[in-house]
DSSP file (Angstrom, degrees, kcal/mol; ACC not computed):
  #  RESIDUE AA STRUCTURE BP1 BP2  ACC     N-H-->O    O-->H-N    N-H-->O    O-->H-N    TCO  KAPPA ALPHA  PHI   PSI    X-CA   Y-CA   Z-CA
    1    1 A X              0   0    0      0, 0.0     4,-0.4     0, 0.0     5,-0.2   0.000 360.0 360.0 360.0 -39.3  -29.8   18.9  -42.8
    2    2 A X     >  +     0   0    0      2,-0.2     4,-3.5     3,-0.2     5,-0.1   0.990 360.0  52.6 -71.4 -50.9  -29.6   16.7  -39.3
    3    3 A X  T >4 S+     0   0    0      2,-0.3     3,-4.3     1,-0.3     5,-0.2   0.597 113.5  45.6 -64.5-116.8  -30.6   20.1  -37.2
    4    4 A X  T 3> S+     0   0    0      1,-0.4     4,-1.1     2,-0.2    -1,-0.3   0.611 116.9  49.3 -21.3 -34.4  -34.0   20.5  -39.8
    5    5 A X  H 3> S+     0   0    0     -4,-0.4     4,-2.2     1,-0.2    -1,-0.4   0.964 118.2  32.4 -82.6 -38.1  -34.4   17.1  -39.3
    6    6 A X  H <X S+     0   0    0     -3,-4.3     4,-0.6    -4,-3.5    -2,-0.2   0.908 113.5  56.9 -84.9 -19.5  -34.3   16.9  -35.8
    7    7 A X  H  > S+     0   0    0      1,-0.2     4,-0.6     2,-0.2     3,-0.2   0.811 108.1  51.9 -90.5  -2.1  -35.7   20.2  -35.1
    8    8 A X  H  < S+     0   0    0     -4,-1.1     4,-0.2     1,-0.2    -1,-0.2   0.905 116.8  39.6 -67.9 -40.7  -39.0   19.0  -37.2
    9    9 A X  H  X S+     0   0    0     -4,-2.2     4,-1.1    -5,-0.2     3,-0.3   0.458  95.6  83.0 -92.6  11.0  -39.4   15.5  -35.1
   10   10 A X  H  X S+     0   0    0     -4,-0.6     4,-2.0    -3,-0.2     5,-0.5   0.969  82.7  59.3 -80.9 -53.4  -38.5   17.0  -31.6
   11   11 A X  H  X S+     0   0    0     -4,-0.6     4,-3.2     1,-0.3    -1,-0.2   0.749  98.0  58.0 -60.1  -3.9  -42.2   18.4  -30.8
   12   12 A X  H  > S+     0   0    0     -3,-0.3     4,-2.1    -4,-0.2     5,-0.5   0.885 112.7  50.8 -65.8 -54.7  -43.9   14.5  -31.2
   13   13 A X  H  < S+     0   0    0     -4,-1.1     4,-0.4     1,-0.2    -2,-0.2   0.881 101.7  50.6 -57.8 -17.0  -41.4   14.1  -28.5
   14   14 A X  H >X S+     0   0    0     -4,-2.0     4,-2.1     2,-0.2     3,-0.5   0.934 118.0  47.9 -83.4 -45.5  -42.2   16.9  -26.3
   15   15 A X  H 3X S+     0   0    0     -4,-3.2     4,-1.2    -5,-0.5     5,-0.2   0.928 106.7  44.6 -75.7 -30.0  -45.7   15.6  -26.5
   16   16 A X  H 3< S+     0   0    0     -4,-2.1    -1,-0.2     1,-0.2    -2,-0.2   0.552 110.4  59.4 -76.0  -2.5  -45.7   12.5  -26.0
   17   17 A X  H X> S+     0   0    0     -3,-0.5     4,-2.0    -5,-0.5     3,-0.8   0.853 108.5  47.1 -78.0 -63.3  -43.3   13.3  -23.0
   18   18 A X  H 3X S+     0   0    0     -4,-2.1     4,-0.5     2,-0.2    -2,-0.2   0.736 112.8  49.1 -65.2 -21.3  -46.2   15.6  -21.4
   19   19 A X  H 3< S+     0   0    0     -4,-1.2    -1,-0.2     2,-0.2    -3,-0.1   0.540 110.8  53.9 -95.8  -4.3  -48.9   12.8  -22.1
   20   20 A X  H X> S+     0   0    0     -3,-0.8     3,-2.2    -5,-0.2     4,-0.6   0.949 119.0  33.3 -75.9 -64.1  -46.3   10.4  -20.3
   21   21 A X  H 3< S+     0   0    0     -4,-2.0    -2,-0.2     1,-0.3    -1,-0.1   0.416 108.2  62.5 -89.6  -8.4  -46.2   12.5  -17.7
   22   22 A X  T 3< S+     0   0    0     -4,-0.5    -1,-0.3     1,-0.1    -2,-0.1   0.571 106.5  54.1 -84.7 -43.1  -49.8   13.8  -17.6
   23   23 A X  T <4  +     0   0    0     -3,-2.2    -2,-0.2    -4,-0.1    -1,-0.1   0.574  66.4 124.7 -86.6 -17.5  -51.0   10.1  -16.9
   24   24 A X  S  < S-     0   0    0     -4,-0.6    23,-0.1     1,-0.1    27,-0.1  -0.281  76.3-102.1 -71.0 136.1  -49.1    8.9  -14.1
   25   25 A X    >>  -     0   0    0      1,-0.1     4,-1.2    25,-0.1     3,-1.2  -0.119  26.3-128.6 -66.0 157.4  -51.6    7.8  -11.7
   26   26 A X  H 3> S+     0   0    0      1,-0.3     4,-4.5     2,-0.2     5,-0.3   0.822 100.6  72.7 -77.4 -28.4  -52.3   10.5   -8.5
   27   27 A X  H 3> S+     0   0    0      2,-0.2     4,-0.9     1,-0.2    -1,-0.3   0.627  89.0  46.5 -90.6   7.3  -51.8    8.0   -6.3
   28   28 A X  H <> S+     0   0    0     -3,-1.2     4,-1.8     2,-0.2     5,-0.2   0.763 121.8  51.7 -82.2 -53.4  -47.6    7.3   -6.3
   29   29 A X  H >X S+     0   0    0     -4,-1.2     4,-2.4     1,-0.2     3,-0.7   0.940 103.3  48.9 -65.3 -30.0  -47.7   11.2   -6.2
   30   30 A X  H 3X S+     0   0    0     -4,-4.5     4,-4.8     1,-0.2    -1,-0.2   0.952 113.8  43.6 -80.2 -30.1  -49.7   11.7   -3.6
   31   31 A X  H 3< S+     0   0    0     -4,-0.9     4,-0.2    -5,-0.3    -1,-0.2   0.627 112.0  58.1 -77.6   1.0  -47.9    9.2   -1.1
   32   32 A X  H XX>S+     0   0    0     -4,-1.8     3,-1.8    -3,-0.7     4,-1.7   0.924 108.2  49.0 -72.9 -66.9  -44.6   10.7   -2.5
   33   33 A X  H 3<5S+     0   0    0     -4,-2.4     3,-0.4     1,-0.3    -2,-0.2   0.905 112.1  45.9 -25.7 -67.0  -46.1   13.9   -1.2
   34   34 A X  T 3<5S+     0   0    0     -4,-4.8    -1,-0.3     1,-0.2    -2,-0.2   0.378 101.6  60.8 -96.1  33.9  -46.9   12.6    1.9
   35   35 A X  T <45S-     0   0    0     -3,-1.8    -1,-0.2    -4,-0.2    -2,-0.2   0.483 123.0 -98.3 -52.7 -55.1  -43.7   10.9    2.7
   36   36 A X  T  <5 +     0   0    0     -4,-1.7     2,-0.5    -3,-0.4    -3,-0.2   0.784  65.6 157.1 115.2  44.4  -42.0   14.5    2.5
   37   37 A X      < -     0   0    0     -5,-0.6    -1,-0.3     4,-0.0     5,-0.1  -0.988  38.1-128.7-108.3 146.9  -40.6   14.7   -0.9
   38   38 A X     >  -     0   0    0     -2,-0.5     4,-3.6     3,-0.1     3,-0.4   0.047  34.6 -98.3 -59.4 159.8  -39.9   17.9   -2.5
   39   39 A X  H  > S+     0   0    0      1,-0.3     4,-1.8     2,-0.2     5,-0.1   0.943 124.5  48.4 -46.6 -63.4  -41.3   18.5   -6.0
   40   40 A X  H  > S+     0   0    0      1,-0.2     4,-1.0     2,-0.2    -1,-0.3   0.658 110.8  57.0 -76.0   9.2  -38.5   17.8   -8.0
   41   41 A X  H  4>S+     0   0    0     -3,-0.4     5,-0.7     2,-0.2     3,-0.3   0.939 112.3  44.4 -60.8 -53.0  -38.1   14.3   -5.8
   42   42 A X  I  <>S+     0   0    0     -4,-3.6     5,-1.9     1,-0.3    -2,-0.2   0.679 112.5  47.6 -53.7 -29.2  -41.3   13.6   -6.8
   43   43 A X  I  <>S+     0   0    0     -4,-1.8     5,-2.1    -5,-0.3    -1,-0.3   0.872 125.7  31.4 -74.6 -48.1  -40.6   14.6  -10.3
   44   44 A X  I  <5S+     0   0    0     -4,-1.0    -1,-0.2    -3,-0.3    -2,-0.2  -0.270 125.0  44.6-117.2  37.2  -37.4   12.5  -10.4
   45   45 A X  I   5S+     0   0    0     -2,-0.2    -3,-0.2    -3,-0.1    -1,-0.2   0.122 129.7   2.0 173.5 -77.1  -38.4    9.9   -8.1
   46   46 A X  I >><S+     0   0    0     -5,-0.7     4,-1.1     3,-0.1     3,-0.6   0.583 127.0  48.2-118.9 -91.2  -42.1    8.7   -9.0
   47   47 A X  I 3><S+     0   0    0     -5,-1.9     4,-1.5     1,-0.2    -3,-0.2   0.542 115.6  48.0 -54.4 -42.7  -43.5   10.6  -12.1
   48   48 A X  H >><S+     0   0    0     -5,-2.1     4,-0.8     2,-0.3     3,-0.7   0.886 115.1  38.6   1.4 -88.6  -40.0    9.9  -14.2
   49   49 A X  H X4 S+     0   0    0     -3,-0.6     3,-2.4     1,-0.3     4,-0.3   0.929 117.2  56.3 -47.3 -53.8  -39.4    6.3  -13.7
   50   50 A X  H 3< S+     0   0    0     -4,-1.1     3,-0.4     1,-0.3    -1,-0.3   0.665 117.9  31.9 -66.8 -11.3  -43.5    5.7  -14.0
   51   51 A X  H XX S+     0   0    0     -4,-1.5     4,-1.5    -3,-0.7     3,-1.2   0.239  78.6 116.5-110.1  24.4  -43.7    7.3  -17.3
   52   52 A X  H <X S+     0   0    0     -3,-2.4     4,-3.0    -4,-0.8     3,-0.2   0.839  72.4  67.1 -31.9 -61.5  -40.3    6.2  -18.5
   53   53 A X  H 3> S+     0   0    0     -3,-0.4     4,-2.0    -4,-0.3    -1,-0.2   0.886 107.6  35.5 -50.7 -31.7  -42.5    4.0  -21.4
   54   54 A X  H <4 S+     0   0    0     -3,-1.2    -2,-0.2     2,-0.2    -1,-0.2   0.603 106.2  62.9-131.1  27.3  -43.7    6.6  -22.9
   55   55 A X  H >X S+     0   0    0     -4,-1.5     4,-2.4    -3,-0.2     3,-1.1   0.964 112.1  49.0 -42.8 -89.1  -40.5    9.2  -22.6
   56   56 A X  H 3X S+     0   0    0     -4,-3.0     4,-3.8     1,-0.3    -2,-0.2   0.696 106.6  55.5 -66.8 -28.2  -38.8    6.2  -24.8
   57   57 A X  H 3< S+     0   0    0     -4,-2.0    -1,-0.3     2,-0.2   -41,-0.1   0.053 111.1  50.3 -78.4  36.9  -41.9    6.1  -27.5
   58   58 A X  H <> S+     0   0    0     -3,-1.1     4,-0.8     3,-0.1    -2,-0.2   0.326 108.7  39.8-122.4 -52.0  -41.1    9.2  -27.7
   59   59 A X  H  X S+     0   0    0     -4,-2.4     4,-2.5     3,-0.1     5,-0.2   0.979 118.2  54.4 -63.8 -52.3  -37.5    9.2  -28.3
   60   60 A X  H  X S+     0   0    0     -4,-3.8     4,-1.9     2,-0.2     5,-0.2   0.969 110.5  42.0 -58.4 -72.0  -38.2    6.1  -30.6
   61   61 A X  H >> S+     0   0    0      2,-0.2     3,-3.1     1,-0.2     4,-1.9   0.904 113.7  58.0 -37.9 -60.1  -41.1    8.1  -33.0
   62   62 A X  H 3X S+     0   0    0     -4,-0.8     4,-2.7     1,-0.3     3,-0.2   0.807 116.5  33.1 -24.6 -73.5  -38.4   11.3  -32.8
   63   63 A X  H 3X S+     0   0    0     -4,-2.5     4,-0.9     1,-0.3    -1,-0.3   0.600 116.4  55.1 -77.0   8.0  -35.4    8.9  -34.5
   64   64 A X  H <X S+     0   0    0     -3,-3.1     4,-0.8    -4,-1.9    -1,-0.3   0.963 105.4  48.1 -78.4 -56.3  -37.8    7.4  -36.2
   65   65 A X  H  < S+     0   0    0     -4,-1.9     4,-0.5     2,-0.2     5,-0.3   0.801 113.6  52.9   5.5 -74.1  -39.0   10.9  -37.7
   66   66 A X  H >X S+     0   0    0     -4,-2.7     3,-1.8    -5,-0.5     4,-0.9   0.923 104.0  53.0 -43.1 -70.4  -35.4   11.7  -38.5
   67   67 A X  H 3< S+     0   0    0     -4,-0.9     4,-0.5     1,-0.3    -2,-0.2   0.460 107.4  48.4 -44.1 -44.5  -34.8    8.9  -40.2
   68   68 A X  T 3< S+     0   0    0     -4,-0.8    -1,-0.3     1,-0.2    -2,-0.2   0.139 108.4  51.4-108.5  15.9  -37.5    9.2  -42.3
   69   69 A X  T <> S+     0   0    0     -3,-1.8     4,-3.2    -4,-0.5    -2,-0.3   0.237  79.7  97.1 -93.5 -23.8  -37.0   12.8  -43.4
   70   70 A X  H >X S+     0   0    0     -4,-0.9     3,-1.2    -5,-0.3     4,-1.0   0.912  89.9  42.2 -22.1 -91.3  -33.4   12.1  -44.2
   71   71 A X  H 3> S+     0   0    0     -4,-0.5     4,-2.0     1,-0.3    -1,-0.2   0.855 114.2  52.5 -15.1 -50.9  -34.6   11.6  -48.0
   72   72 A X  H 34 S+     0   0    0      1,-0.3     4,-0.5     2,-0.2     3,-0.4   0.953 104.3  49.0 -54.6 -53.9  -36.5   14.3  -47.7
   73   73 A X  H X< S+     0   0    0     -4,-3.2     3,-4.2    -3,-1.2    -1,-0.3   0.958 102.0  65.5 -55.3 -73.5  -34.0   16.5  -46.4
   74   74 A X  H >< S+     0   0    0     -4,-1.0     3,-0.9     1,-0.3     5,-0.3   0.650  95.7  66.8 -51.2 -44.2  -31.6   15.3  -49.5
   75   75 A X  T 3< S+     0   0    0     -4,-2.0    -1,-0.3    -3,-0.4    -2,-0.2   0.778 105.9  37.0 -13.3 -53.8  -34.4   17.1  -52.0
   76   76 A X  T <  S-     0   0    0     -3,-4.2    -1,-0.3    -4,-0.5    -2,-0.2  -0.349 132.6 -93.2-110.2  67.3  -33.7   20.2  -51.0
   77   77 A X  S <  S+     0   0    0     -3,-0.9    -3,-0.2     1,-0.1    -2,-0.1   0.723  77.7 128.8  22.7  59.2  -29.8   19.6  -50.6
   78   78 A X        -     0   0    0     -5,-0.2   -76,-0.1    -8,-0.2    -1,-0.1   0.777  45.2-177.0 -68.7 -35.9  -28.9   18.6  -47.4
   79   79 A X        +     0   0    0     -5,-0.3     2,-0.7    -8,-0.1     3,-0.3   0.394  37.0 108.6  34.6-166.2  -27.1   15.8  -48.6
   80   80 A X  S  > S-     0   0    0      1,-0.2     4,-0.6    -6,-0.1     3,-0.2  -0.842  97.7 -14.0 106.7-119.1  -25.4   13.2  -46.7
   81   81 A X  H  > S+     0   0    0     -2,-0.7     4,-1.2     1,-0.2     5,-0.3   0.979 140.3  52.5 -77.2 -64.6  -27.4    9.2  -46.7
   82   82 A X  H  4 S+     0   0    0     -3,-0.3     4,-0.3     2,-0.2    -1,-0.2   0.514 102.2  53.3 -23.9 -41.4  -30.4   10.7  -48.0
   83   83 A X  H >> S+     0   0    0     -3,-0.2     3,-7.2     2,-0.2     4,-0.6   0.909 112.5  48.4-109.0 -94.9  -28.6   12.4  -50.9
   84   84 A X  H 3X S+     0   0    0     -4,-0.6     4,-1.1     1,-0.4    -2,-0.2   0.411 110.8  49.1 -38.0 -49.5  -27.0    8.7  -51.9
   85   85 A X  H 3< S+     0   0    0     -4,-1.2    -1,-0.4     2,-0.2    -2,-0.2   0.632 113.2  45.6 -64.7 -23.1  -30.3    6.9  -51.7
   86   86 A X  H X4 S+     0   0    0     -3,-7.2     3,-1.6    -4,-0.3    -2,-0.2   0.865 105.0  65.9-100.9 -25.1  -32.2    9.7  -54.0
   87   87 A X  H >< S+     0   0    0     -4,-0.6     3,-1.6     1,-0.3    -2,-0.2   0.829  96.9  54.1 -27.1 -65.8  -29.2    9.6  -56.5
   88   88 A X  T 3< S+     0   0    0     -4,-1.1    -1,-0.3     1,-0.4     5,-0.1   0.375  99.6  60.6-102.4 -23.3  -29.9    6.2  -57.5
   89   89 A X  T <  S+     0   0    0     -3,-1.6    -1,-0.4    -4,-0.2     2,-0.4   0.243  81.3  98.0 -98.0  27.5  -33.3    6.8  -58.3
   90   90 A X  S X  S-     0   0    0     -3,-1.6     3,-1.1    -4,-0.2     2,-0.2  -0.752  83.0 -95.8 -99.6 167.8  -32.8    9.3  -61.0
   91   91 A X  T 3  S+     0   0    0     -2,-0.4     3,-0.1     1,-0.2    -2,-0.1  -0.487 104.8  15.2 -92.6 169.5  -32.8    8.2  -64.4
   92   92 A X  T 3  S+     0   0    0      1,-0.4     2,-0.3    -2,-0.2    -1,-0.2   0.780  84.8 132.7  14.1  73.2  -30.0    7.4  -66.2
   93   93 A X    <   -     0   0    0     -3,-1.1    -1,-0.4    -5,-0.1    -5,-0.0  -0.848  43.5-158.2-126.9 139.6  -27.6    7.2  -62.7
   94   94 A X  S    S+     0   0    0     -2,-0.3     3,-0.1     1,-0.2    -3,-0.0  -0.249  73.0  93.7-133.5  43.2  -25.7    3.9  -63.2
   95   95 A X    >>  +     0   0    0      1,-0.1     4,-1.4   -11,-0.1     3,-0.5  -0.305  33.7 133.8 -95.6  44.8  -25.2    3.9  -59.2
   96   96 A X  H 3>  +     0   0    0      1,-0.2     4,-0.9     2,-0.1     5,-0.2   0.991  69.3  67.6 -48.8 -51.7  -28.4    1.7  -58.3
   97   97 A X  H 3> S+     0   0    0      2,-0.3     4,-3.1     1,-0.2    -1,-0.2   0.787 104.1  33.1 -30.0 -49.2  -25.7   -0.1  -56.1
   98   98 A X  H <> S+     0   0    0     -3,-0.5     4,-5.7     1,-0.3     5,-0.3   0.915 115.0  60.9 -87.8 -45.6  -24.9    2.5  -53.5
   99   99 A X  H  X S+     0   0    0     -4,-1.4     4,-0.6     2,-0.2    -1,-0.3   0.715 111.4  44.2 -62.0  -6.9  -28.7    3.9  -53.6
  100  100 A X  H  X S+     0   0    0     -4,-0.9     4,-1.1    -5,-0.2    -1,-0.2   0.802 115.5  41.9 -80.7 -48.2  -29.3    0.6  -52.5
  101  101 A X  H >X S+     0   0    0     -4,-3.1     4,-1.1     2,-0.2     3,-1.0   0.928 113.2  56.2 -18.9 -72.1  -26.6    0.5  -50.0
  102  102 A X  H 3X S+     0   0    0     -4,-5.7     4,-2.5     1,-0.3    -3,-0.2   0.864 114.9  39.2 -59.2 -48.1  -27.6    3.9  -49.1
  103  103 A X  H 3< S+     0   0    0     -4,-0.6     4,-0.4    -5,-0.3    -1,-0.3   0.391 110.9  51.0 -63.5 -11.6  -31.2    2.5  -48.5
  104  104 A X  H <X S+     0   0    0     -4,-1.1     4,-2.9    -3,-1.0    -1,-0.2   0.542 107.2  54.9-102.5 -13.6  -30.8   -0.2  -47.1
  105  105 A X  H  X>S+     0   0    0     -4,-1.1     4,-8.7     2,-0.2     5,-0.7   0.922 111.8  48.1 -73.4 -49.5  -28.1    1.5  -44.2
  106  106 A X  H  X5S+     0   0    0     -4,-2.5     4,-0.8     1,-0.2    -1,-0.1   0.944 112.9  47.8 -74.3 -16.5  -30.9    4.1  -43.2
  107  107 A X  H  >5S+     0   0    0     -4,-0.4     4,-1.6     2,-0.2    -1,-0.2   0.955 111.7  50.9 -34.6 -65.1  -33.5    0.9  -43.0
  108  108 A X  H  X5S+     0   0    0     -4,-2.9     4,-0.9     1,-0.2    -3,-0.1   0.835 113.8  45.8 -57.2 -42.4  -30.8   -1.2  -40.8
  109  109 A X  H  X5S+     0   0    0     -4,-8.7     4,-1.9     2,-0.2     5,-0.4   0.761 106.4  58.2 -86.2  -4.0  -30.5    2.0  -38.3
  110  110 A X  H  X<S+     0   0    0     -4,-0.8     4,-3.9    -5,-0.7     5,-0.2   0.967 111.2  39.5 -72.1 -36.3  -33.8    2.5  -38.1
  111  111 A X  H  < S+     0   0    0     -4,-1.6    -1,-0.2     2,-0.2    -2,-0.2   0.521 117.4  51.8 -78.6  -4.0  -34.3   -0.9  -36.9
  112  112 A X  H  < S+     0   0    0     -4,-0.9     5,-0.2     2,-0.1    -2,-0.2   0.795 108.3  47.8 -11.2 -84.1  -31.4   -0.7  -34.8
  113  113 A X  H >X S+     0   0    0     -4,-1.9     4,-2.1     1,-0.2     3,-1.8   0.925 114.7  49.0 -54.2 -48.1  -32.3    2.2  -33.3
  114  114 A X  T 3< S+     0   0    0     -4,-3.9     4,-0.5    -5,-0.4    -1,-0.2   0.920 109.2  47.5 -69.2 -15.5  -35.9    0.9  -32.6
  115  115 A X  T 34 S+     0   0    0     -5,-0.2    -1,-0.2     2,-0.2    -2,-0.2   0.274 110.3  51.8-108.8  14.1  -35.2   -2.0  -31.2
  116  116 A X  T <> S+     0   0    0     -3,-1.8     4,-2.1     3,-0.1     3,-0.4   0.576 115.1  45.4-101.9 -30.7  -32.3   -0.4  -28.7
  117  117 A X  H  X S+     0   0    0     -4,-2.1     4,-0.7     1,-0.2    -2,-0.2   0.501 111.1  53.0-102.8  -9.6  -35.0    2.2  -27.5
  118  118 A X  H  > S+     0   0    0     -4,-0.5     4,-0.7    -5,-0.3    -1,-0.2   0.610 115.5  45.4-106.5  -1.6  -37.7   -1.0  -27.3
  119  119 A X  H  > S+     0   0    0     -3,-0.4     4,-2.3     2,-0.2    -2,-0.2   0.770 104.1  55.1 -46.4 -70.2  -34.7   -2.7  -25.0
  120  120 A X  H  X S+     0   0    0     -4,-2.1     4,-2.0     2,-0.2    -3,-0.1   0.933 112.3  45.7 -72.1 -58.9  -34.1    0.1  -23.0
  121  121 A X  H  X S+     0   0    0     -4,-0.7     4,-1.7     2,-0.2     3,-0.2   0.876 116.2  47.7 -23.2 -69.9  -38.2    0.1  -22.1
  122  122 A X  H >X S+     0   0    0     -4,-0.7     4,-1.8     2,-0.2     3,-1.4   0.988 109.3  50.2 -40.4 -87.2  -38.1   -3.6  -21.4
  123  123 A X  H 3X S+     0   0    0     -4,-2.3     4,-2.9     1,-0.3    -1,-0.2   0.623 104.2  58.2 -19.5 -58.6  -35.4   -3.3  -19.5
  124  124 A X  H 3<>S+     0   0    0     -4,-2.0     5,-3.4    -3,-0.2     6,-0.6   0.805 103.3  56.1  -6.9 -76.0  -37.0   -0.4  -17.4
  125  125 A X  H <<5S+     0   0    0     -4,-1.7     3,-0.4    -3,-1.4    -2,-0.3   0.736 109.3  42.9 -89.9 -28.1  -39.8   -2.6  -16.5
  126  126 A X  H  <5S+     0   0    0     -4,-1.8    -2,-0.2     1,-0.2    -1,-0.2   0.926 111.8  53.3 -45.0 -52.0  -37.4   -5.6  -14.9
  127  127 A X  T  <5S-     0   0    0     -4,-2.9    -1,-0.2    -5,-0.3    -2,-0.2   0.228 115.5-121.5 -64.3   0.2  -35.5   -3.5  -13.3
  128  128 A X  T   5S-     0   0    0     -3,-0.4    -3,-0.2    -4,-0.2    -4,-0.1   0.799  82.9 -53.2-100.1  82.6  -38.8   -1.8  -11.6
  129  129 A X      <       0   0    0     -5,-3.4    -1,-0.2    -8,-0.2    -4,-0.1   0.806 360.0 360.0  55.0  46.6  -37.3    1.5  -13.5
  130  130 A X              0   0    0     -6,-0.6    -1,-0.1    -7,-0.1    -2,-0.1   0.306 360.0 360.0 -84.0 360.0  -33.7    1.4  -12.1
């Protein structure tokens, strides 16, 4: 169930990874270039750091993605959180408790998780991408 889930939200990440990197402005490369650094310096070095923001909106939509296919996933029997949170809405299931529990856990890591991956960004930009 996690592999189907993740391998359905990777390709927003792949793009928004190629439109990070697509945007960094010409001129950090070009004075990388003429400085003397080799491609992948340049790669690991200037385009990286500067598109760093929107590498990590890109990791964030991805778990977000997951997250929100979890359920989904539990439909066709994946089970696992998902499966606990659709239990609890069939009818006559006298576990509302844990399907609330259950819904309210994948809620808490979603905001969790966004708000480590809006951190990390932040962070990024004090550090001037260190």
């Amino acid at each position: 169930g996690v592999v189907a889930c993740v391998v359905y939200a990777v390709p927003p990440c792949i793009r928004l990874t190629a439109l990070g990197m697509r945007e960094v402005p010409q001129a950090p490369r070009e004075a990388a270039t003429s400085f003397g650094a080799t491609g992948p310096q340049e790669m690991r070095l200037v385009q990286l750091p500067l598109a760093r923001k929107a590498i990590l909106l890109g990791i964030n939509q991805t778990l977000m993605m997951v997250l929100a296919t979890v359920i989904i996933a539990a439909l066709v029997g994946a089970g696992a959180l998902g499966l606990v949170a659709y239990e609890a809405t069939q009818k006559a299931n006298l576990k509302f408790g844990q399907g609330v529990a259950g819904g309210l856990s994948i809620v808490l890591l979603a905001i969790m998780l966004d708000r480590l991956t809006q951190a990390w960004g932040t962070r990024s930009e004090d550090d001037g991408g260190a």
